[in-house]
C-alpha positions as CSV (number, residue, x, y, z in Angstrom):
1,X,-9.0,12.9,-0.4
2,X,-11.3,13.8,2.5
3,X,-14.0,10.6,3.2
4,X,-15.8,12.6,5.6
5,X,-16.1,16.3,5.7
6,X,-19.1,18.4,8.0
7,X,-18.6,21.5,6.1
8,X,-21.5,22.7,3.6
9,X,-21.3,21.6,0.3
10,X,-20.3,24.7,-2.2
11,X,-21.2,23.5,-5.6
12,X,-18.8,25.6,-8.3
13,X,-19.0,25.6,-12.0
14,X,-16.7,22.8,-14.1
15,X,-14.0,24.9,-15.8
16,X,-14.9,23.6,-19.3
17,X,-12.4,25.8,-20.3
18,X,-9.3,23.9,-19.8
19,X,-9.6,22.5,-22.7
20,X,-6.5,21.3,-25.2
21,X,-5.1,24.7,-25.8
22,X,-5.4,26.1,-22.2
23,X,-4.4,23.1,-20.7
24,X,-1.2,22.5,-23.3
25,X,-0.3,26.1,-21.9
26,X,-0.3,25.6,-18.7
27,X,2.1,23.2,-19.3
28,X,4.3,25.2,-21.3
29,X,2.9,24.7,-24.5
30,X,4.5,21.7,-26.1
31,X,2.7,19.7,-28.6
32,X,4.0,16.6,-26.6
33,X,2.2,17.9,-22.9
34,X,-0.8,18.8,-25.5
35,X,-0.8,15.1,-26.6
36,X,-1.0,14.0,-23.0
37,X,-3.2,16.2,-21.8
38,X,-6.2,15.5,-24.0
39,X,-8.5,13.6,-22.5
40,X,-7.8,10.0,-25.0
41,X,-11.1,9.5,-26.9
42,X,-9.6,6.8,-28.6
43,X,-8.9,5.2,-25.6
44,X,-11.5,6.1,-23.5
45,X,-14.6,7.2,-25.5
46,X,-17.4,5.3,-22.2
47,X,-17.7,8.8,-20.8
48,X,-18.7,10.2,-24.3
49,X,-21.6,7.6,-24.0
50,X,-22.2,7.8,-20.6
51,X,-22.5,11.4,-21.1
52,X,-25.5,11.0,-23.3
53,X,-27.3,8.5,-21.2
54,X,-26.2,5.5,-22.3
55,X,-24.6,4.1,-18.7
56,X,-22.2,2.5,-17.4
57,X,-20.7,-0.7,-18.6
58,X,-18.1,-2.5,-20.3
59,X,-17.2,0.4,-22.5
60,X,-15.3,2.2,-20.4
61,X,-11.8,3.1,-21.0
62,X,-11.9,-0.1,-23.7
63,X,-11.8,1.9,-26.7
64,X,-8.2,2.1,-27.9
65,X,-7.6,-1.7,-26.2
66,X,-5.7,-2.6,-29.0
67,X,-3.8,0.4,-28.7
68,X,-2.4,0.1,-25.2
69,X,0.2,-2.5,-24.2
70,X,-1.2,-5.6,-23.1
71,X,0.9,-5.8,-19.9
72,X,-0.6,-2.3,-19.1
73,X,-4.0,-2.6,-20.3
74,X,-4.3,-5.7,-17.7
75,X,-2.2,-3.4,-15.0
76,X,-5.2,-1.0,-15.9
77,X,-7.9,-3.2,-15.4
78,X,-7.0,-4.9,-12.5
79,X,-6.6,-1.2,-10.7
80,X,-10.0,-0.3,-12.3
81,X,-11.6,-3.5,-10.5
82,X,-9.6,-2.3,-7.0
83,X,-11.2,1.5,-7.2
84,X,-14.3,0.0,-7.4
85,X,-14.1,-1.9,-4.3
86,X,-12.5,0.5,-2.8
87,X,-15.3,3.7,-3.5
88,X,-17.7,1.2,-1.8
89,X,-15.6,-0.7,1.3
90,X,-15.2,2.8,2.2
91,X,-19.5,3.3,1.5
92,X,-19.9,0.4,3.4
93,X,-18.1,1.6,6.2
94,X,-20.0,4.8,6.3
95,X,-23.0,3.2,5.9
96,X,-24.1,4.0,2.7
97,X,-25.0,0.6,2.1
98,X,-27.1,0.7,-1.1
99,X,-24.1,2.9,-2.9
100,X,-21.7,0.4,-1.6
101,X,-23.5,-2.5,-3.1
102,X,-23.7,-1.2,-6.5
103,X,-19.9,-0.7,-6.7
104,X,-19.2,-3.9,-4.9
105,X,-21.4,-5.5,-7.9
106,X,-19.6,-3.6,-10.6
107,X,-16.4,-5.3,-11.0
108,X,-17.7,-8.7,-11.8
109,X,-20.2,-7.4,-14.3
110,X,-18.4,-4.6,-15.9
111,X,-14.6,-5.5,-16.1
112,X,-13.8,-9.3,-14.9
113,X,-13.9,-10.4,-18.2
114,X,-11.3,-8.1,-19.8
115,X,-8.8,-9.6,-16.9
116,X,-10.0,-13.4,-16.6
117,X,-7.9,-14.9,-19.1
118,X,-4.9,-13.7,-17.9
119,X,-5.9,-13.5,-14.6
120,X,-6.3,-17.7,-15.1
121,X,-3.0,-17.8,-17.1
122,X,-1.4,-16.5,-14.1
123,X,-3.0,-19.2,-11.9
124,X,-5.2,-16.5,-10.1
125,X,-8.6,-18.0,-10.8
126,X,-9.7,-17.9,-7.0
127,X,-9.9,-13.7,-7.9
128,X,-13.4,-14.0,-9.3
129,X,-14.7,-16.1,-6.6
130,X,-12.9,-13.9,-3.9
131,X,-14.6,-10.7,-5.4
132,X,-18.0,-12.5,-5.4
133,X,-17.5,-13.4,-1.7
134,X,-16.8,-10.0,-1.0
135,X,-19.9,-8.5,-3.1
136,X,-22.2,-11.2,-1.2
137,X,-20.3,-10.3,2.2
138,X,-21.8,-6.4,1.5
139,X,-25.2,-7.8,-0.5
140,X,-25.8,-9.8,2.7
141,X,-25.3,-6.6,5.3
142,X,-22.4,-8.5,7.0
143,X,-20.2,-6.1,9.9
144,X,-17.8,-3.6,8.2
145,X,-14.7,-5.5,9.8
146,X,-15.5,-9.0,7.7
147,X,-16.2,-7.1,4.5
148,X,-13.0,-5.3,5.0
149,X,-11.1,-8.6,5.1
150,X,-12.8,-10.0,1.9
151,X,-11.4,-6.7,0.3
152,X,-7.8,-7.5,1.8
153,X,-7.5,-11.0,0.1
154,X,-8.9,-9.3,-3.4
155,X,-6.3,-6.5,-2.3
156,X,-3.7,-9.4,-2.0
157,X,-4.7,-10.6,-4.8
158,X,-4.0,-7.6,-7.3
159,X,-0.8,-6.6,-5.6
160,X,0.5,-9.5,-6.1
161,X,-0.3,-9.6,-9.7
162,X,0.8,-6.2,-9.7
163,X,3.7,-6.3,-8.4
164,X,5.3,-8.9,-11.0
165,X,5.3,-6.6,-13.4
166,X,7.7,-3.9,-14.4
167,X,7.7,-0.6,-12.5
168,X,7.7,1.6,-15.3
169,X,4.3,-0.5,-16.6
170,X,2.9,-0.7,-13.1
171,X,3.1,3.6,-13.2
172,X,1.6,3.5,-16.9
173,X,-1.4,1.2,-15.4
174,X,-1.7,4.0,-13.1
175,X,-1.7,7.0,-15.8
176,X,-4.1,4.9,-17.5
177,X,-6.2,4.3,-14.8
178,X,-5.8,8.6,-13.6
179,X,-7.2,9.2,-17.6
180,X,-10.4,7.0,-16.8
181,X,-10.9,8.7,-13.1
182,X,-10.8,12.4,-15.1
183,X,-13.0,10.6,-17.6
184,X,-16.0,9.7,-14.8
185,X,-15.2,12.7,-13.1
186,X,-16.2,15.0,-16.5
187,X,-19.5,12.6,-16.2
188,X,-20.4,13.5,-12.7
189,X,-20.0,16.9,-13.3
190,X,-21.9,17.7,-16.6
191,X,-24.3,20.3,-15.9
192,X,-21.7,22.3,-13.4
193,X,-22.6,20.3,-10.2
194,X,-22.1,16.9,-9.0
195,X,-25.1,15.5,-11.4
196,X,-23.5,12.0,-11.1
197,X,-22.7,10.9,-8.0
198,X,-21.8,7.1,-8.8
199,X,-19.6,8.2,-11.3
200,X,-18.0,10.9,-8.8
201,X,-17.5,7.5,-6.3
202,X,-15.3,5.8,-8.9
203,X,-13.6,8.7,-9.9
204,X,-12.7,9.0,-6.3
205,X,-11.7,5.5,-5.8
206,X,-9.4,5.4,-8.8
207,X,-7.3,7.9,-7.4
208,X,-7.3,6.1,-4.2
209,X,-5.7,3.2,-5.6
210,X,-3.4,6.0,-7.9
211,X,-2.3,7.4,-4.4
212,X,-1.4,4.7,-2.6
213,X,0.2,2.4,-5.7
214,X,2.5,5.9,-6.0
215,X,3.7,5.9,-2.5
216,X,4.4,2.5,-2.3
217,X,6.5,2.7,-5.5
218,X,8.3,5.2,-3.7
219,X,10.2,2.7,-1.2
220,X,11.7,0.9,-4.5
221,X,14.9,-0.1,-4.3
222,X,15.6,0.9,-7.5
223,X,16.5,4.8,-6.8
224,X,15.5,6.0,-10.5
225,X,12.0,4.3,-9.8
226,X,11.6,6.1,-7.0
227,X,12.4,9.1,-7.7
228,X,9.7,9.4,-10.4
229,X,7.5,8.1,-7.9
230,X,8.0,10.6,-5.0
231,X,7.4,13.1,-8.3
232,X,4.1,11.4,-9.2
233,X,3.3,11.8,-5.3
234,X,3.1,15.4,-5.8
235,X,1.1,15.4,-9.1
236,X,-1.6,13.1,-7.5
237,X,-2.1,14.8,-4.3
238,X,-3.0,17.9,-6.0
239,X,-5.9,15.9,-7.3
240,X,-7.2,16.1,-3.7
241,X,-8.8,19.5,-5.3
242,X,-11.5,18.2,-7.2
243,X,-13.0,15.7,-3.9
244,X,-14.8,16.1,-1.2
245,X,-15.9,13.3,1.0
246,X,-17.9,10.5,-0.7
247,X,-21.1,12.2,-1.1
248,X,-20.2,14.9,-3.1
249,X,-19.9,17.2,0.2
250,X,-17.3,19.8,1.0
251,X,-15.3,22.9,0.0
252,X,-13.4,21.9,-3.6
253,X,-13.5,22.5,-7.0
254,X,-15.4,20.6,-9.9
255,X,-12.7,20.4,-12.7
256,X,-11.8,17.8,-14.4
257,X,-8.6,18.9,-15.9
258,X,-6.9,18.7,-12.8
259,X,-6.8,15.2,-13.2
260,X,-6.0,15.5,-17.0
261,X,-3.2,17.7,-16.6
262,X,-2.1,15.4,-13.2
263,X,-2.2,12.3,-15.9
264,X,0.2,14.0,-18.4
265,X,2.7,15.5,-15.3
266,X,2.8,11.7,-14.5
267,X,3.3,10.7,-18.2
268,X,6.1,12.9,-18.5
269,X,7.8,12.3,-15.6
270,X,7.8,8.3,-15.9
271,X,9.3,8.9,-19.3
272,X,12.4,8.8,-18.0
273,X,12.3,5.4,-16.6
274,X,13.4,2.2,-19.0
């Protein structure tokens, strides 16, 4: 996913089109790659709101919480906090500082609280205050280089936490996660252009956190665990399609079933694993 492109921005219509059926097809048709392909309104009805005005907040991909496995709602969530940060080290450092703020500023008030009891549980309290620092380091205008390392101990941090969990639930925290990035993306583009740009931002930053959680999955040890990973490497790289660089600039196409239909290629694939 490019972060910094010259080229002219070429705005092209969202294929609304890809909905359920079209989408199922392209998979070959199976109610099962139907059921994964559809965007999950029970699970992630924020972009329904957010599409009407309503914002950003709490809401998102909370909807079907009870739903989901707690061990991969939290895998989720913690990965949902990391895009953030990451959509705006990577403002910060190309000096969009008012854009990086914002998403600096999001994690504490729009998702800590779905993670802080476990996050405590797990004797990881010092996360909130770490994400703070780093969200005052960017408030405060400090160089690139020391907000970077704030973001490397909240980095740390998640892996960690991350990390003690199962694969196979590590790469459903990641599906999840893709679902919510095709969810802001469909945001960002109503209209047929990049109307959105925050929302474009996180959706980017998601699947940066998608990308490189898949590739390091793919030095497991465990050869069936990286198999399915080096797979899921190929399904999220063609996600590079819908981005451009940060600010919406660049040759690419506005579709948010790409990363739908890359969600359900994952789904599928990680099946497999136990």
């Amino acid at each position: 996913m490019a972060e910094d492109t010259d080229k002219p921005r070429r705005v092209v219509t969202v294929r609304r089109n890809l909905t359920l059926g079209a989408m199922a097809a392209a998979m070959a048709g199976s109610a099962v790659h139907a059921a994964a392909v559809t965007p999950m309104t029970a699970d992630t009805p924020g972009w329904h709101q957010k599409a009407a005005g309503e914002g950003e907040g709490e809401g998102e991909g909370e909807g079907g919480a009870a739903a989901m496995d707690p061990d991969v709602r939290f895998l989720r969530d913690l990965s949902f906090i990391e895009g953030h940060l990451r959509a705006g080290l990577a403002l910060y450092r190309a000096g969009d500082l008012t854009a990086a703020k914002t998403h600096m500023g999001h994690p504490i008030k729009e998702k800590y609280d779905a993670v802080a009891e476990r996050v405590q549980a797990e004797g990881r309290g010092e996360l909130k205050a770490q994400i703070v620092a780093l969200a005052d380091a960017a408030e405060a205008g400090k160089d690139a280089a020391e907000v970077a390392a704030q973001f490397d101990l909240v980095k740390v941090m998640i892996d960690e936490m991350r990390g003690a969990s199962a694969p196979k639930k590590q790469i459903m925290g990641l599906i999840a996660l893709t679902r919510i990035a095709g969810d802001e993306y469909t945001v960002a583009t109503e209209g047929g252009s990049i109307s959105n740009l925050h929302e474009y931002q996180d959706s980017w930053g998601f699947m940066q956190v998608v990308a490189d959680e898949v590739d390091a999955l793919t030095a497991s040890d465990d050869t069936a665990v990286a198999g399915v990973a080096d797979k899921l490497k190929g399904y999220v790289a063609a996600t590079d399609a819908v981005f451009g660089d940060l600010q919406g600039q660049g040759d690419f196409s506005l579709d948010s079933g790409v990363l739908y239909g890359a969600a359900a290629r994952m789904e599928l694939a990680a099946a497999r694993l136990k």
